[in-house]
C-alpha positions in Angstrom: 113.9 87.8 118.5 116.2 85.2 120.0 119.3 87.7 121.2 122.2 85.4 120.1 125.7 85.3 120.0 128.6 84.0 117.9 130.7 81.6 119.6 134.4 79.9 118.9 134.3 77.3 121.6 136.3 76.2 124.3 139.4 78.0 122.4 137.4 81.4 122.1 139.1 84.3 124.4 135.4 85.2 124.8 133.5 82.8 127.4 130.5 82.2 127.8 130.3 83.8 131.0 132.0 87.2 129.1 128.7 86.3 127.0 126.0 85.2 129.2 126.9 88.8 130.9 126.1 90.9 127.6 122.1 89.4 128.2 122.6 86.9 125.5 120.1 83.7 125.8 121.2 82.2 122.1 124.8 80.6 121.3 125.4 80.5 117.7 128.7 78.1 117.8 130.1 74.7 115.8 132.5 72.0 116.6 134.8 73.6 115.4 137.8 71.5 116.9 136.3 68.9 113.8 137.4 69.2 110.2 135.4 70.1 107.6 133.8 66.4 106.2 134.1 64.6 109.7 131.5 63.5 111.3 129.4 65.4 114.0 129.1 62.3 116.8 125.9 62.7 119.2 128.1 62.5 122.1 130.1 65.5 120.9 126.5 67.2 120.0 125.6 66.4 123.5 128.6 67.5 125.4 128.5 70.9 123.8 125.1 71.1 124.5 125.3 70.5 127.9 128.3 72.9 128.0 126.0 75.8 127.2 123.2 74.9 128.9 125.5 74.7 132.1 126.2 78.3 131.4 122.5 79.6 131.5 122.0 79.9 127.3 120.8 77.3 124.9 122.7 76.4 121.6 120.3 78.0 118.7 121.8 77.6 115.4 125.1 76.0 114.2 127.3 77.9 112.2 128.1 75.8 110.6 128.5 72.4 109.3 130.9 73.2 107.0 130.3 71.6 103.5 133.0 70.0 102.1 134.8 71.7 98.6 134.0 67.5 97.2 130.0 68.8 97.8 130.3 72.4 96.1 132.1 70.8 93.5 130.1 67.6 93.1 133.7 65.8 92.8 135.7 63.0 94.5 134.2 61.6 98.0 131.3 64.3 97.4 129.0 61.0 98.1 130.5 60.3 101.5 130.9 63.6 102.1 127.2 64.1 101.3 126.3 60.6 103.9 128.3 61.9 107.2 126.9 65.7 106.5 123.0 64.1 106.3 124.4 62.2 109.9 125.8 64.8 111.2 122.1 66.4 110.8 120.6 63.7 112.6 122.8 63.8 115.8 122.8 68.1 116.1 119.0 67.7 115.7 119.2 64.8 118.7 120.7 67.3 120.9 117.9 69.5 119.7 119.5 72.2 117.3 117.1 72.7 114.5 118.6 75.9 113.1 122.1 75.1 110.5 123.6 78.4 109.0 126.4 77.7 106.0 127.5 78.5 103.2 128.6 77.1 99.4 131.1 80.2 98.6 133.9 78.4 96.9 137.4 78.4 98.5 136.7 81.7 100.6 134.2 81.8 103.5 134.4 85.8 103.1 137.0 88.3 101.9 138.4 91.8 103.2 141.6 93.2 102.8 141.9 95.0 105.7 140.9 93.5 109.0 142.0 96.9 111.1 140.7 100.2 109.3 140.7 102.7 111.5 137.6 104.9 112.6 137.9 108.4 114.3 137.2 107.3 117.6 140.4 105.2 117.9 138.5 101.9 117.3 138.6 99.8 114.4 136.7 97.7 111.4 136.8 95.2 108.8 136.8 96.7 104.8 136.9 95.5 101.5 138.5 97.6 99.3 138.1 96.5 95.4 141.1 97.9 94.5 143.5 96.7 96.7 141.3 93.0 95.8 142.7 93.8 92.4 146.1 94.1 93.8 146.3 91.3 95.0 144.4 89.1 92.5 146.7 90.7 89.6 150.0 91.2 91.1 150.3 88.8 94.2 148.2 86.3 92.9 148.5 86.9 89.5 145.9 84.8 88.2 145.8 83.8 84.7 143.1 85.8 82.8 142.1 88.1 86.0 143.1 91.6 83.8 139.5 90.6 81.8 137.7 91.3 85.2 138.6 94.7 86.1 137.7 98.0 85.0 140.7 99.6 83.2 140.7 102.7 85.4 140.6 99.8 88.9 143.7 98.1 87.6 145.2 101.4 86.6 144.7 102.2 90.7 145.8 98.7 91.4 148.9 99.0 89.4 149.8 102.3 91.0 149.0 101.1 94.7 151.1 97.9 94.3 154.2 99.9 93.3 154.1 101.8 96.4 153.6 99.3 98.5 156.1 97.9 101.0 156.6 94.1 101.5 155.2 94.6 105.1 152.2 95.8 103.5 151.8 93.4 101.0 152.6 90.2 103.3 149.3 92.3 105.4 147.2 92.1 102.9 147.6 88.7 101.5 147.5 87.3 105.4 144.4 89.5 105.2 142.6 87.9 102.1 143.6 84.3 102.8 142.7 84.1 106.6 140.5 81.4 107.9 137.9 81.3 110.3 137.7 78.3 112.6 136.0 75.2 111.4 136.0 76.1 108.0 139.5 76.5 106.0 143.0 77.1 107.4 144.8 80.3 107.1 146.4 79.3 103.1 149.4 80.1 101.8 149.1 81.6 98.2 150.5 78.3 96.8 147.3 76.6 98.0 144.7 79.1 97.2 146.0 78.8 93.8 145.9 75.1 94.2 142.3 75.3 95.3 141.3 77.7 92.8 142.4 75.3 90.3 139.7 72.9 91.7 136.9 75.2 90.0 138.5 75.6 86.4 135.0 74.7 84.6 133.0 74.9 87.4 130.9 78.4 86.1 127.7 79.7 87.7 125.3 77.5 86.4 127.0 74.6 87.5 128.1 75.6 90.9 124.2 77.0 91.6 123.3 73.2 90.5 125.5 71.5 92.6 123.9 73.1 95.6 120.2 72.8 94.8 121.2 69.1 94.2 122.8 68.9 97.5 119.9 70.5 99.4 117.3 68.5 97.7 119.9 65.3 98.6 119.3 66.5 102.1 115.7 68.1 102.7 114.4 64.3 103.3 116.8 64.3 106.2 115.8 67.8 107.5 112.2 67.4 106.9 112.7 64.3 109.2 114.4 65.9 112.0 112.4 69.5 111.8 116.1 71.4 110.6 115.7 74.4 109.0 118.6 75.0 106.5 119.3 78.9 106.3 122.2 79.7 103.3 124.3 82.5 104.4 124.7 85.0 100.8 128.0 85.7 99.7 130.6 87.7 101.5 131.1 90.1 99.4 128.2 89.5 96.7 130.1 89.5 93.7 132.2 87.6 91.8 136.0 87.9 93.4 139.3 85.8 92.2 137.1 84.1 89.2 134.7 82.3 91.6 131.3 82.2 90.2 128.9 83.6 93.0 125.5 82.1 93.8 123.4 83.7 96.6 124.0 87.8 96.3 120.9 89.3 95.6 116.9 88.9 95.3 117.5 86.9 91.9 119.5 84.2 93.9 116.8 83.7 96.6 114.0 83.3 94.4 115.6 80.9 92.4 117.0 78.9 95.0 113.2 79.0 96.8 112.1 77.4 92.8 115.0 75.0 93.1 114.4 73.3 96.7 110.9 74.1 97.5 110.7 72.3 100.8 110.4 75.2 103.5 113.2 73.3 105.5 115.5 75.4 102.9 115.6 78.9 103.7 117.9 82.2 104.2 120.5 83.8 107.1 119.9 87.1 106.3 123.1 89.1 106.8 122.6 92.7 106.3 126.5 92.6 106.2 127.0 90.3 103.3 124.3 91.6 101.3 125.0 95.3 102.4 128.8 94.4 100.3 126.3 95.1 97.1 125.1 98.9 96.5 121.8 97.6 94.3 120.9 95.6 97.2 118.5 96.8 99.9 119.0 94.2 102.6 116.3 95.6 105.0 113.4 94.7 101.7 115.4 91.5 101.0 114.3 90.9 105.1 110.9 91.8 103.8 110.5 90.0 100.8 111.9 86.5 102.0 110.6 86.7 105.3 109.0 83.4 105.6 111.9 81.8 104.5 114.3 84.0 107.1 115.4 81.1 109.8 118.5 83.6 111.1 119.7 87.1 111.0 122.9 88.0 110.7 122.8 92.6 111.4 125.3 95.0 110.8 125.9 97.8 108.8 127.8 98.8 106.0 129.4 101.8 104.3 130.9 102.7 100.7 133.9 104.4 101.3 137.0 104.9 98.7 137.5 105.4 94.8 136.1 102.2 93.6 132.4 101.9 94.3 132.5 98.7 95.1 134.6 99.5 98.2 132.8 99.5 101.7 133.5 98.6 105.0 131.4 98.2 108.1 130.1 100.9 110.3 130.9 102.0 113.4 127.1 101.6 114.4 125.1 98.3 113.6 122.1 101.2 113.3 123.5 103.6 110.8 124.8 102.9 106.6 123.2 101.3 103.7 121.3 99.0 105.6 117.4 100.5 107.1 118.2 98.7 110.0 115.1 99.5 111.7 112.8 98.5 108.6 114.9 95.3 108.9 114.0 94.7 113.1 110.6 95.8 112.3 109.9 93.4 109.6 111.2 90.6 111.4 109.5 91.5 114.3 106.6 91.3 112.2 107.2 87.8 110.5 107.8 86.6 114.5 103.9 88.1 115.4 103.0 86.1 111.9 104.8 82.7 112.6 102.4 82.9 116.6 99.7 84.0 114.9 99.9 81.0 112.2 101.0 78.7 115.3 104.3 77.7 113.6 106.6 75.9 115.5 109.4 78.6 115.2 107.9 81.8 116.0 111.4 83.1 117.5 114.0 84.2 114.7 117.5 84.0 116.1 119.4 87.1 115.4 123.1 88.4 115.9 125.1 91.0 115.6 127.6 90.1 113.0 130.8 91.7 113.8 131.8 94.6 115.8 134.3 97.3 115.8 137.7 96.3 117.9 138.2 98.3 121.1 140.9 99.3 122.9 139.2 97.3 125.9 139.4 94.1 123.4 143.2 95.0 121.9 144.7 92.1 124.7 142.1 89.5 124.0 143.3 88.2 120.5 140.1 88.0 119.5 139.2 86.4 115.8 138.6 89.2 113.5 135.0 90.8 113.5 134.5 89.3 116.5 135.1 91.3 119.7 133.8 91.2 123.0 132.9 95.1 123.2 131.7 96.1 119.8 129.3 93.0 119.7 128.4 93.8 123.1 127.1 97.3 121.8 126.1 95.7 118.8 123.4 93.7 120.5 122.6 96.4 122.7 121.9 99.0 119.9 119.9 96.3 118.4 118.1 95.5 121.4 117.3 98.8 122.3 116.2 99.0 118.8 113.6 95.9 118.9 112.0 97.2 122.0 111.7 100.4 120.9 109.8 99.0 117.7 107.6 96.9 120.5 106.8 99.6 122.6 106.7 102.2 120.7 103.7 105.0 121.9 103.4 107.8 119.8 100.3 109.1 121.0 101.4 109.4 124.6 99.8 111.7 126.9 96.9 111.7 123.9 93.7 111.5 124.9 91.2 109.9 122.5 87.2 109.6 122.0 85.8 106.3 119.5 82.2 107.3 119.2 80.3 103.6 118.2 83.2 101.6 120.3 81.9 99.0 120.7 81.3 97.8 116.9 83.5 95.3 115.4 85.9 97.9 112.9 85.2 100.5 116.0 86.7 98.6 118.6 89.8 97.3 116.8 90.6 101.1 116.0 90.0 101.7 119.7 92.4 98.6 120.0 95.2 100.6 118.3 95.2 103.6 119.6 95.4 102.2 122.7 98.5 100.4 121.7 99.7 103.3 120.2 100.0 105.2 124.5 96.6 107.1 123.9 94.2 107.0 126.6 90.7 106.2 124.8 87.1 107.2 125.7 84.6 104.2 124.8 81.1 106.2 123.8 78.5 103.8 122.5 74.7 103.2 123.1 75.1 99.9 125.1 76.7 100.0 128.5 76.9 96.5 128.8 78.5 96.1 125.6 81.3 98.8 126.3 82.3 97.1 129.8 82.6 93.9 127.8 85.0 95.8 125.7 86.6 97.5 128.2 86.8 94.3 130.4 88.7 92.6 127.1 91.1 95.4 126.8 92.1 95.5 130.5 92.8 91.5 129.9 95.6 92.4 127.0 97.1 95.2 129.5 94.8 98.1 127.5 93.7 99.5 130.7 93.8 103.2 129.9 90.1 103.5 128.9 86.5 104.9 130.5 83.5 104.0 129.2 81.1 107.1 128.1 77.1 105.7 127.3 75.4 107.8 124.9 74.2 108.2 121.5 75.5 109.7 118.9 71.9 111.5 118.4 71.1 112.2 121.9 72.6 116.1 122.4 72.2 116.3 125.9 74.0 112.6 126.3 76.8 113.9 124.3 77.2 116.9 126.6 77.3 114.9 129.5 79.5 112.6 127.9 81.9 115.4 127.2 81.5 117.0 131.0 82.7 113.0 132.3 85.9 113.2 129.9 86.7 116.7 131.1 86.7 115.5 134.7 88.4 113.0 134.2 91.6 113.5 131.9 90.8 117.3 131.5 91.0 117.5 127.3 90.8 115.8 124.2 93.2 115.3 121.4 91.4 113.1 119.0 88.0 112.3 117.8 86.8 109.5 115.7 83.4 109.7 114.2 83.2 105.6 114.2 79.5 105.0 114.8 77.4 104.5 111.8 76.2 102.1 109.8 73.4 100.4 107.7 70.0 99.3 108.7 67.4 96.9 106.3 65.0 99.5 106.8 66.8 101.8 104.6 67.8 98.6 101.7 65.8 97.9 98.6 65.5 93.8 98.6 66.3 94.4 94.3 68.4 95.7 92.8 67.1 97.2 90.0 63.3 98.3 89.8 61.5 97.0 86.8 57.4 97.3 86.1 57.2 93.8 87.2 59.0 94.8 90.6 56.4 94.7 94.0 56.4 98.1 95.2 57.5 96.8 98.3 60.5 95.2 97.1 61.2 98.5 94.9 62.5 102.3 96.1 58.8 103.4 96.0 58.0 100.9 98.6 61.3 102.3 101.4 61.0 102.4 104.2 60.8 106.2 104.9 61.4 106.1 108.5 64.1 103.6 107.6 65.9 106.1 105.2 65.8 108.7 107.6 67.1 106.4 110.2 70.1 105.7 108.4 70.8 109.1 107.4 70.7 110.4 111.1 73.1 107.5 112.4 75.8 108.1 109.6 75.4 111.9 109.1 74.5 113.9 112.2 75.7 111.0 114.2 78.9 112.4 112.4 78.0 115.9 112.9 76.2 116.2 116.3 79.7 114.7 118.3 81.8 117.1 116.1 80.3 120.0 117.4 80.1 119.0 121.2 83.7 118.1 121.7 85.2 120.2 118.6 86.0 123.0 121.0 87.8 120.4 123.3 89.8 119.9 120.4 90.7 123.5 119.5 92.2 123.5 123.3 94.3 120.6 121.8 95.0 121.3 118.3 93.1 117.9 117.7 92.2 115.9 114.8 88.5 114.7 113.4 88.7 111.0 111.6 85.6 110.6 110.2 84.1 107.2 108.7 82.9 107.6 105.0 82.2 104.4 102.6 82.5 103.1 98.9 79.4 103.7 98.9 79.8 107.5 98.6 81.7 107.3 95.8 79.8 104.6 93.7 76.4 104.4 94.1 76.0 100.7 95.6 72.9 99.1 94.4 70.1 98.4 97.4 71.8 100.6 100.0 69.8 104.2 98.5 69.9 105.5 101.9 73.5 104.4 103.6 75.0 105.8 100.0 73.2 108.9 100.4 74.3 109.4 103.8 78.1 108.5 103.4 78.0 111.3 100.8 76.9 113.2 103.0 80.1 112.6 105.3 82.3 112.7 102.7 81.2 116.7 102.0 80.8 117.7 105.6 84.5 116.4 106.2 86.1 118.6 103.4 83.6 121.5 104.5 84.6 121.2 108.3 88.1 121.3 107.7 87.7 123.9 105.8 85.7 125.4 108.4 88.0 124.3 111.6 91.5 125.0 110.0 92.2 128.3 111.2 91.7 126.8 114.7 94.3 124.4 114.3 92.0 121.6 113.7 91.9 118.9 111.4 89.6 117.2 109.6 89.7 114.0 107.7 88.6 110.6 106.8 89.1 106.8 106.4 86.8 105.1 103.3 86.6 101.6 104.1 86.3 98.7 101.9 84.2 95.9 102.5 84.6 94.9 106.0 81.7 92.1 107.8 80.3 94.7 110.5 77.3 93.2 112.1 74.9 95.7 110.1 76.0 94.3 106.7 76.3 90.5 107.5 72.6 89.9 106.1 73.7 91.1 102.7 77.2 89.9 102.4 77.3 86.4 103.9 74.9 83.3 103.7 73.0 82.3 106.9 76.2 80.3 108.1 78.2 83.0 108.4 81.2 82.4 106.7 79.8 81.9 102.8 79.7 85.0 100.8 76.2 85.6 99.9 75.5 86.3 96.2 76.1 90.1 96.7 79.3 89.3 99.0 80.6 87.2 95.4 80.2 90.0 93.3 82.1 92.7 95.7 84.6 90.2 96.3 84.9 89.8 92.3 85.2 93.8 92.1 88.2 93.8 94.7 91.3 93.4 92.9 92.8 92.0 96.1 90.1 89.1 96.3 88.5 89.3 100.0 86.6 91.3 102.4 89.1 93.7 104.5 90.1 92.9 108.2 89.4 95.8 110.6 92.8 95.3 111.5 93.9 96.9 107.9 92.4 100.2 108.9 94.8 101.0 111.9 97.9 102.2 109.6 95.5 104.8 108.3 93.6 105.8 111.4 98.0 106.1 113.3 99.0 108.2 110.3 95.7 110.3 109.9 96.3 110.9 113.8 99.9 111.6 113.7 102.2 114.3 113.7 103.2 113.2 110.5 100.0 114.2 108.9 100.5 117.6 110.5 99.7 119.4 107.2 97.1 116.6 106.2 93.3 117.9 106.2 90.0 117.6 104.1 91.3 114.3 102.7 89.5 110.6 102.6 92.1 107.7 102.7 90.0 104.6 101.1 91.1 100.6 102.7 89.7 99.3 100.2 91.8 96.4 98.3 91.9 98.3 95.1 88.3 98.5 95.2 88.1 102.0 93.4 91.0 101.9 91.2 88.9 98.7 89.4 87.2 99.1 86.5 85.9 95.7 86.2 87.5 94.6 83.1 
């Protein structure tokens, strides 16, 4: 992620030295010395530009371009307004900013009523409390019709709170409501908020939600031309407040705006904050579920606090309250390893932290509110600390693992993750040259934590010197997986059914007995025979057994008598063992994969070219509700949690990855 950082400009009493300081690389910032509906010149793109780049950052994402109230409500100049905004696009994309962040919240860019609510540490926060909303909206405001959107019991409270206030504190809380942020709207006097909530009489929902998809498809053209990426910011809070319709709160709003303005230059800011304001949203699955569409992230944390359960206000820690923050970092971090996967041309997801409690360090700085120096500062370091973490994290440090078959293609991706996971990994397979390959491949990603171990699986005395190299040289073992295995045509039927017309040699009564033996000593004492020489390694440990078991010992699979036979096999000796083993601390389990290409099933599930599923590769493909042949990559989560200390009371089970293979009937 792009660590960024909310800027006011020249005016803000936070420079960008104070900034560049606190390890930021991103500026999110505006020209905010223009009015909302002026036009954005190059030059003044350009000047800014320079100005941050002088200072060691680059300018990520403008928040915002403001859009003019003639655009939300599709009156007046809206046309010119619409003209200088697509401009305005040009010349900020000229000076290479391809990331816009606004909004199309009628009147208000956000609401809170108290921009100083103290926490126990002496510090303070922003809240929203509905009640005191109500106050205001009822008996400050006093809005014509605004008693038919409250809860009798909220303007009971409101009433009652109103009466007892002073005129210091009401004067507080109306400055509080009506304030401004730079480059958006002024600070208004009630006067004119009445004034401009007049603009909206007839404007409801429906049209409001119309008037920006028409905008945005006005403009796409012009961002699909310069490579923008527009990101909406949701509503702050997500609800309906003074009347105003509200049009980008909660999962409903997304999708429809995605079905409204397709183009994939239209997309999200996903503020934990703003979407937090809503208790039926979950804004660390919002980050899941539209995270293709996510060009910025706004994080912070919220918490419900007071009578009215729509009351929150934010946390003292961006990490802790309604949002998961770390399911949110971790699924972004996971759209970023997507988008460089994919080869996008915006891997990097700019992200913020939105607001930050007011220190005493900050009280002399007269710093907008939400913005301070040393509660973002902590902000982005929690957040930071947080992302890395999530990179780097190594669970199975100071683990010591053996991959028996390493060197096959789901084997050596499972060796792969362990690996990544802090565990050092022993690489037994038959080949030598095959497992330095392997090893040499690992050492090129940083995987360097590895010896290589030649033996077979069937070979006792290879095993046992196997095991005497691994004692020598890391003294233990904490986990073994049972990975070599696999099919052989000697031990396949070419039919699939016999019939009296069927060759004997194409039929069961034609096998291959050596062939059927074969496959039953790789899969079954190649499962047993490494059990027994390192299981007492593993009662040293307390260590874990993953074993590989197949469909194909649950459903019979037509041709493959004798890899069926001996996966059943598996599948029994793993419930037996840890049965067997659990008194010792061991356990015993297994992963059931799917249908995965290996280089011992190729001939039966894919045409000579190697990429066309065969016949037989059709049919399984048909039978996996999911529609394709697994990656070895989707049997790491179940290998990490099998191996975990999660699974700490988890033994005799099979975990199937098998794209809903067994839960389908067929019809």
């Amino acid at each position: 992620m792009i660590e960024s950082w909310r800027w006011y400009g020249p005016s803000d009493p936070i420079t960008l030295r104070d900034i560049r300081q606190a390890g930021v690389s991103g500026i999110v910032t505006a020209l905010h010395e223009i009015r909302c509906g002026e036009l954005w010149t190059e030059e003044a793109v350009q000047e800014r530009v320079k100005m941050i780049e002088d200072a060691g950052m680059k300018w990520v994402v403008a928040e915002s371009i403001a859009v003019h109230e003639d655009i939300k409500t599709r009156s007046s100049q809206w046309r010119h307004y619409i003209e200088v905004y697509k401009q305005s696009l040009r010349n900020l994309a000229r000076g290479g900013v391809k990331i816009v962040c606004y909004n199309f919240m009628p009147v208000l860019d956000w609401t809170r009523t108290d921009l100083a609510w103290p926490l126990e540490d002496g510090s303070s926060v922003l809240k929203c409390d509905a009640d005191e909303v109500a106050v205001f909206d009822l008996f400050m405001l006093q809005r014509a019709g605004a008693e038919q959107d409250y809860a009798p019991d909220t303007i009971g409270r409101a009433r009652k709170r109103f009466e007892s206030m002073t005129e210091a504190q009401k004067k507080t809380l109306s400055d509080s409501i009506l304030l401004g942020l730079p480059g958006t709207v002024d600070d208004l006097t009630l006067e004119q908020f009445r004034e401009m909530l007049a603009r909206y009489k007839g404007i409801d929902d429906a049209q409001l939600r119309k008037n920006l998809y028409d905008f945005l498809n006005e403009i796409m053209p012009v961002c699909e031309e310069t490579g923008i990426r527009m990101a909406i910011h949701p509503d702050d809070p997500p609800r309906s407040i003074f009347g105003l319709p509200r049009i980008m709160s909660d999962e409903a709003d997304m999708l429809q705006l995605i079905r409204e303005v397709p183009s994939m230059h239209s997309g999200f800011t996903l503020c934990t904050g703003s979407l937090g304001g809503l208790r039926s949203n979950a804004p660390h699955l919002l980050m899941e579920r539209f995270a293709d569409r996510v060009w910025f992230a706004h994080f912070r944390n919220t918490v419900y606090d007071g009578e009215n359960p729509d009351t929150f206000r934010e946390s003292g820690t961006h990490l802790l309250g309604h949002t998961d923050m770390a399911y949110a970092v971790q699924c972004l971090l996971n759209e970023e390893a997507r988008r460089r996967e994919s080869g996008l041309g915006v891997p990097q997801i700019p992200v913020r932290p939105d607001h930050g409690k007011l220190m005493d360090i900050d009280l002399d700085k007269h710093c907008y509110s939400g913005y301070s120096y040393g509660g973002r500062a902590i902000g982005l370091a929690e957040l930071r600390g947080l992302a890395m973490g999530l990179v780097n994290a190594r669970p199975l440090i100071g683990k010591v693992a053996l991959v028996t078959g390493a060197a096959g293609v789901l084997c050596s991706v499972m060796a792969r993750s362990l690996l990544k996971a802090g565990a050092k990994v022993a690489l037994l397979g038959r080949t030598e040259s095959k497992l330095h390959q392997l090893q040499q491949q690992l050492a090129e990603e940083g995987l360097t934590q590895t010896i290589t171990l030649t033996a077979d699986v069937l070979d006792k005395a290879a095993l046992e010197r196997a095991r005497t190299t691994l004692v020598d040289t890391w003294g233990r073992l904490d986990i073994l997986v049972n990975g070599a295995g696999g099919n052989d045509p000697r031990g396949t039927t070419p039919v699939e059914q016999c019939t009296l017309d069927t060759p004997a040699a194409d039929s069961f009564f034609g096998m291959d007995m050596e062939g059927f033996e074969y496959v039953n000593r790789l899969n079954m004492i190649g499962t047993i025979l490494p059990s027994q020489i390192f299981g007492s390694l593993l009662a040293e440990s307390g260590g874990t057994i993953v074993n590989i078991s197949s469909m194909a010992a649950y459903l019979p699979l037509t041709k493959v008598g004798a890899y069926g036979a001996a996966k059943a096999a598996v599948e029994n000796f793993t419930k037996w063992l840890a049965t067997h083993l659990a008194p010792m601390g061991i356990r015993v389990n297994a992963i059931a994969p799917g249908f995965f290409i290996t280089n011992q099933n190729r001939f039966l599930m894919l045409e000579k070219d190697g990429i066309t599923p065969s016949a037989r590769g059709k049919k399984v493909i048909a039978k996996t509700p999911m529609r394709r042949f697994g990656d070895p990559e989707d049997l790491c989560g179940a290998l990490q949690f099998l191996v975990s200390p999660g699974a700490g009371f988890v033994t005799g089970i099979t975990i199937p990855v098998d794209g809903g293979f067994l839960a389908f009937s067929g019809v």
